[in-house]
C-alpha positions in Angstrom: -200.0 -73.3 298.0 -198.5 -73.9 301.5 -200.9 -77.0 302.9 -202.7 -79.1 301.2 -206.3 -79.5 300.5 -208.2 -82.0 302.6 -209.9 -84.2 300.3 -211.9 -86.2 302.7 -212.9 -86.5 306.6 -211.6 -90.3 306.6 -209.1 -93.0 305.1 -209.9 -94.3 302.1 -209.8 -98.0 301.1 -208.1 -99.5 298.3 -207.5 -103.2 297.9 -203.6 -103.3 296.9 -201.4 -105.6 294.9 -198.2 -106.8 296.3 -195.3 -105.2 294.1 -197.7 -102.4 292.1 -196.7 -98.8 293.2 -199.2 -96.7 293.6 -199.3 -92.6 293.4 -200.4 -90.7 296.3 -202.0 -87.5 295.8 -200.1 -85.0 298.7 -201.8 -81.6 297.7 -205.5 -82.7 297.9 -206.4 -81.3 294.7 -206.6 -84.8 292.5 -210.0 -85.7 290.9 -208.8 -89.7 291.3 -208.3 -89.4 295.1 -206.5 -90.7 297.0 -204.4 -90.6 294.1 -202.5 -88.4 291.6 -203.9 -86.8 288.6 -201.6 -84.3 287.9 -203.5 -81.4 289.9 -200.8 -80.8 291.9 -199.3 -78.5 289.1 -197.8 -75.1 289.8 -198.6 -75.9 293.5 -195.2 -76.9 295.4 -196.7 -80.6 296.0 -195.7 -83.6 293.9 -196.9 -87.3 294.4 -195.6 -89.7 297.1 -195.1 -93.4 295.4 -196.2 -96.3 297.7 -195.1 -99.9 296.8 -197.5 -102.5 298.0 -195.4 -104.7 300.2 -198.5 -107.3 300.5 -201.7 -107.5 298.4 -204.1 -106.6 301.3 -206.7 -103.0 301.9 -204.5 -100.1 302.5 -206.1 -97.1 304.3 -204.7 -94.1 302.2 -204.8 -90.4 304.4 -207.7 -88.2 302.6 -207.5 -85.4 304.5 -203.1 -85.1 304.2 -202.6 -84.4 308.0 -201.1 -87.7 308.6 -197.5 -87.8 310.0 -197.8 -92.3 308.1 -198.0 -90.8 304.4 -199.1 -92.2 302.1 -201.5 -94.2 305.1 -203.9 -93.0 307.5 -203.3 -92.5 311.0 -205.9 -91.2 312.3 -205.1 -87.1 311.9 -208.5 -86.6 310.4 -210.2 -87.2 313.4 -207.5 -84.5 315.4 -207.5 -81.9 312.6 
């Protein structure tokens, strides 16, 4: 698997805690987006950790064009 599989047309929203980590799901594939469930098996893609710096809503990149990983920047609406 050479690109990943775009799991959405939009960021998604999660309220964060300052200090957790948090595992990013880079092939798409994850049931749990926008995070890891272990789907990314036997594909070439493993998880991308984000530590909260702040407790605040993080936009996380659903459909895994954005050049900000783990967070949106706006690629889904140029893809």
């Amino acid at each position: 698997m050479s690109n990943p599989v775009r799991a959405g047309d939009g960021p998604i929203a999660v309220e964060v805690e300052a200090g957790k980590s948090y595992w990013w799901c880079s092939c798409g594939r994850s049931a749990k987006q926008p995070f890891c469930d272990g789907s990314h098996k036997d594909t070439g893609f493993t998880p991308l950790k984000y530590d909260a710096p702040e407790t605040r809503t993080a936009y996380f990149c659903a459909c895994k064009a954005t050049a900000n990983k783990p967070l949106c920047d706006g690629s889904h609406s140029r893809t």
